[in-house]
C-alpha positions as CSV (number, residue, x, y, z in Angstrom):
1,X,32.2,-25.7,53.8
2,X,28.6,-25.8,53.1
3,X,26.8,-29.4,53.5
4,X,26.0,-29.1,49.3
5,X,29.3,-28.4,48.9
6,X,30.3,-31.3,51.2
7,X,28.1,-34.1,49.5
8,X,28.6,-32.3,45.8
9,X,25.3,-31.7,45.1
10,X,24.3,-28.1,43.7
11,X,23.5,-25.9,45.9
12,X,19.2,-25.2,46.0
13,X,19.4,-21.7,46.8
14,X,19.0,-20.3,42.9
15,X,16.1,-22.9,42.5
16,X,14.4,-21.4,46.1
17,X,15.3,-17.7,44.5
18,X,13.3,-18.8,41.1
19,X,10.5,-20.4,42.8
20,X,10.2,-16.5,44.7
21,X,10.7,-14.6,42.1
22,X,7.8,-16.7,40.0
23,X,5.4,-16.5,42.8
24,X,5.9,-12.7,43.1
25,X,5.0,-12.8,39.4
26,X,1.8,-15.1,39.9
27,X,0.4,-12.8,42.4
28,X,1.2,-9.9,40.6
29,X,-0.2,-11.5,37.4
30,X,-3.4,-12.2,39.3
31,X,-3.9,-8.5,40.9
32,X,-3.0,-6.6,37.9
33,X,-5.7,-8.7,36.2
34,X,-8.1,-8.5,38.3
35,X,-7.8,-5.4,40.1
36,X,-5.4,-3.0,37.7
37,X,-2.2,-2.4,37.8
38,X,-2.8,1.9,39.9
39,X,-5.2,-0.1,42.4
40,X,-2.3,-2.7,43.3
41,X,-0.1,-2.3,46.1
42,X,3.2,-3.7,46.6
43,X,1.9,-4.5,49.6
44,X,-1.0,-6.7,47.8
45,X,1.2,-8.3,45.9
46,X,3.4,-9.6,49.4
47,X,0.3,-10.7,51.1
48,X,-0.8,-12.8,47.8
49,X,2.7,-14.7,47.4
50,X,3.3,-14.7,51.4
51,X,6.5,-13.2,50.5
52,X,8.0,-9.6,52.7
53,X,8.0,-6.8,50.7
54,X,12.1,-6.8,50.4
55,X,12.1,-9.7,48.6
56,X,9.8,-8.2,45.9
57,X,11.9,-5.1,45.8
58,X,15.4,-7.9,46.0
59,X,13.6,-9.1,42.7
60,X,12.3,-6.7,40.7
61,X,13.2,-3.2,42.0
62,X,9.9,-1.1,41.3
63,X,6.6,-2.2,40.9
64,X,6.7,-1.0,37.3
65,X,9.6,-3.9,37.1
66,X,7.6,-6.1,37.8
67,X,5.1,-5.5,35.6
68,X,7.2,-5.6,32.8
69,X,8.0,-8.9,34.2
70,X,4.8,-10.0,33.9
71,X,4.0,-8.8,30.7
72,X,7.1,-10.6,29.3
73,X,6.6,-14.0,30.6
74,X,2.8,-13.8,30.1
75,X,3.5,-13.4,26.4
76,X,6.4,-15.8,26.4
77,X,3.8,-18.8,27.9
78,X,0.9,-17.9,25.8
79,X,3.4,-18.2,22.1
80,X,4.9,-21.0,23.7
81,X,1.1,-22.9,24.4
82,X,0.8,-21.7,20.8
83,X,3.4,-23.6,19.7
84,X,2.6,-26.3,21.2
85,X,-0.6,-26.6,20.5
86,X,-0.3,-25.8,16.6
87,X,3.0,-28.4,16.2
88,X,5.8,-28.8,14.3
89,X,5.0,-30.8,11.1
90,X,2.3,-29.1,9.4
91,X,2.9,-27.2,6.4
92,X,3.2,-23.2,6.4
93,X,-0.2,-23.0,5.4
94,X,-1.9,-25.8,7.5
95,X,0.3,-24.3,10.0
96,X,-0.9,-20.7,10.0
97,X,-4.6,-21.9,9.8
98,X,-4.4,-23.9,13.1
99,X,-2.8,-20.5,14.8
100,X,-5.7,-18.7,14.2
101,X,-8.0,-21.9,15.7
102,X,-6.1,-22.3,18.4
103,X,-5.3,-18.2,19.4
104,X,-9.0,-18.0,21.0
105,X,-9.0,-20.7,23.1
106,X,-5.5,-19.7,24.9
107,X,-5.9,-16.2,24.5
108,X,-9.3,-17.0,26.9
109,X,-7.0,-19.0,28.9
110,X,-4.2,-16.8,29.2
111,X,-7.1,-13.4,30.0
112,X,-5.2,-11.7,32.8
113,X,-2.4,-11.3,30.3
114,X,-4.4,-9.6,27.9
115,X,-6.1,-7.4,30.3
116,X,-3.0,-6.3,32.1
117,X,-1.5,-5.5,28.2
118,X,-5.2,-3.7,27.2
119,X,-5.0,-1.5,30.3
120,X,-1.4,-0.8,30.6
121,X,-1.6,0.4,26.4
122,X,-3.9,3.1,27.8
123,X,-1.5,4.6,30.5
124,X,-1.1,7.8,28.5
125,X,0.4,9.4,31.6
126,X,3.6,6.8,32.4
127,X,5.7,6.6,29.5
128,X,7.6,3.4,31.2
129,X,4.3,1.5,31.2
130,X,3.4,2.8,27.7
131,X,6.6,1.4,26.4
132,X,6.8,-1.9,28.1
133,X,3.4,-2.7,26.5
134,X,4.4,-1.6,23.3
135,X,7.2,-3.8,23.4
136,X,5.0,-7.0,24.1
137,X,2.9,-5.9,21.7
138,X,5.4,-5.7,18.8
139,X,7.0,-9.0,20.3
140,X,4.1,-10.7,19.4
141,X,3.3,-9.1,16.3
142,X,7.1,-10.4,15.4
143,X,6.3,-14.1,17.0
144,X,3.0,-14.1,14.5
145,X,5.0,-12.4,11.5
146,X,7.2,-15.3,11.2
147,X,3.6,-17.7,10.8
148,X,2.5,-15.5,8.2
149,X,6.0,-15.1,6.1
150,X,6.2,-18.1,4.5
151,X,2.6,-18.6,3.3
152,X,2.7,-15.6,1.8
153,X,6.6,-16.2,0.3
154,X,5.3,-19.4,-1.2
155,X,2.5,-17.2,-2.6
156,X,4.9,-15.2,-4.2
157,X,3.6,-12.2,-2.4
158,X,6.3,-9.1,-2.7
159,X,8.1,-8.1,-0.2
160,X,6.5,-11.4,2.2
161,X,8.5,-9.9,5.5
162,X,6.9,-6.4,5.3
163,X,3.6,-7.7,4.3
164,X,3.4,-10.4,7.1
165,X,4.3,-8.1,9.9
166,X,1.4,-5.7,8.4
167,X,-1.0,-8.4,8.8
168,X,0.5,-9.5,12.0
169,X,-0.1,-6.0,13.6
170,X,-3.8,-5.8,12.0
171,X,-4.5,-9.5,13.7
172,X,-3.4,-7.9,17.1
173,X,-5.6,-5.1,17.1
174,X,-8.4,-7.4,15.5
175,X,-7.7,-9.7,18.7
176,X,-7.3,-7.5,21.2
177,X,-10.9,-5.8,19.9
178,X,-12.5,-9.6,19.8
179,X,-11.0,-10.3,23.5
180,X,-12.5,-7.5,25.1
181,X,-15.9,-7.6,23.2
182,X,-15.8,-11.2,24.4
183,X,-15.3,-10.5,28.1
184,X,-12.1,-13.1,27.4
185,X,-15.1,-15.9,26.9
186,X,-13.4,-19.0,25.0
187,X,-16.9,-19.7,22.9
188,X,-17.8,-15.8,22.3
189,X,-14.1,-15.3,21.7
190,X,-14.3,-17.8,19.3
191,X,-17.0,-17.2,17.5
192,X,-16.3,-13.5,16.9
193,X,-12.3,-14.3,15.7
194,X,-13.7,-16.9,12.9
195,X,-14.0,-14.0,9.9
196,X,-9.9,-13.6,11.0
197,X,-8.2,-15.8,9.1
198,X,-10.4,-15.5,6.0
199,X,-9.3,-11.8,6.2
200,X,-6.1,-12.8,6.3
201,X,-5.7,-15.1,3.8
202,X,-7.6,-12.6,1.5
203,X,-5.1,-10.1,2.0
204,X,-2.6,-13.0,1.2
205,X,-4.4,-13.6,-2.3
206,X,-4.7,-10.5,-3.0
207,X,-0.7,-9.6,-2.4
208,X,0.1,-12.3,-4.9
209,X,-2.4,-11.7,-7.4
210,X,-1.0,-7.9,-7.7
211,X,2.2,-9.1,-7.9
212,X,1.1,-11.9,-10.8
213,X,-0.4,-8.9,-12.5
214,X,2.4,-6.6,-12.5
215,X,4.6,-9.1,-13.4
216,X,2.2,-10.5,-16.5
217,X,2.1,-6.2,-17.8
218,X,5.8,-6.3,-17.5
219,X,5.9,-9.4,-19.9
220,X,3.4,-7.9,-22.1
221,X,4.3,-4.4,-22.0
222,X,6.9,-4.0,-26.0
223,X,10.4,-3.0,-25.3
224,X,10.7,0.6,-25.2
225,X,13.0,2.1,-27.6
226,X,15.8,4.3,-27.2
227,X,14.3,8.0,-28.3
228,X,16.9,9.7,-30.9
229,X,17.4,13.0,-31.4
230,X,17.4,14.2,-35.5
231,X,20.3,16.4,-35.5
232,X,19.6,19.3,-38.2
233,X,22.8,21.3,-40.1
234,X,22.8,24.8,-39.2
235,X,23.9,27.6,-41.5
């Protein structure tokens, strides 16, 4: 019997496990930052979290692994420090304006994310990589989708899901654009992501209005009638 069994308390090797497995990812996070994800060896990311190479592979498997990994709880923390710093009890539309103020700041603080996702996007050659960026880049389109939806539902936008996730994707490529114009600067970041949420909300107004107007031309359009045909007697 094992002394944690003995005294009944639980046993710390999972929590000694997670604490290696996260500082694999914060080294890894760090390099592929800093350096790029081809110029990082395994062997890097060892000697940054002063862990042997088979507990990286005991982890993750490949490197590529672990770079998913990264990518995934990168974008996991940077929604969640979103979340937190936007709240719970606002309204949808005080809700969706404080997204957009807060986004610059935490996507500045959250920069090695955002670099690894910008390079990795551009890795033509590995389809794996390509992929795994795609799918934290629709993630978060998704994440930001459901801020959008129900300002524009309340607007009586059509179709509010499909619209959202439009302007959800646009905001990402605007971001991404901003972010590395900005060098991932919190004030230049800022400053160049203000025009953002005016766009957006535009394209918000705009949504409803055509919907107003094509429901007003229904209203006003006469009731059609049903055509007859004049039936003639033949000899």
């Amino acid at each position: 019997m094992r002394p944690d069994e003995a005294t009944g308390r639980p046993s710390a090797e999972p929590e000694r496990i997670a604490r290696s497995a996260e500082a694999i990812l914060d080294a890894a996070e760090g390099l592929f930052g800093q350096r790029g994800y081809a110029a990082t060896s395994v062997a890097a990311i060892c000697a940054a979290s002063a862990l042997p190479v088979g507990s990286i592979y005991h982890h993750f498997g490949s490197k590529s692994a672990i770079l998913a990994s990264v990518l995934d709880r990168a974008k996991r923390r940077f929604f969640a420090e979103l979340e937190d710093a936007v709240g719970t009890r606002l309204d949808p539309e005080h809700r969706m304006r404080k997204y957009f103020e807060q986004a610059p700041r935490l996507m500045a603080r959250n920069a090695n994310y955002f670099r690894i996702l910008v390079a990795t996007l551009q890795q033509n050659d590995d389809t794996q990589l390509l992929t795994v960026a795609r799918q934290s880049v629709d993630a978060a389109a998704m994440a930001l989708a459901s801020v959008i939806e129900p300002v524009a539902a309340g607007m009586g936008a059509s179709d509010p899901a499909a619209l959202s996730l439009d302007l959800a994707e646009m905001t990402n490529g605007y971001a991404l654009g901003a972010a590395i114009l900005a060098s991932y600067d919190a004030q230049r970041l800022r400053a160049r992501m203000v025009p953002l949420y005016g766009l957006i909300r535009g394209a918000l107004d705009t949504a409803a209005a055509q919907n107003d107007g094509g429901a007003a031309d229904r209203k006003r359009r006469p009731p059609t009638r049903p055509r007859t045909t004049k039936l003639t007697n033949q000899s």
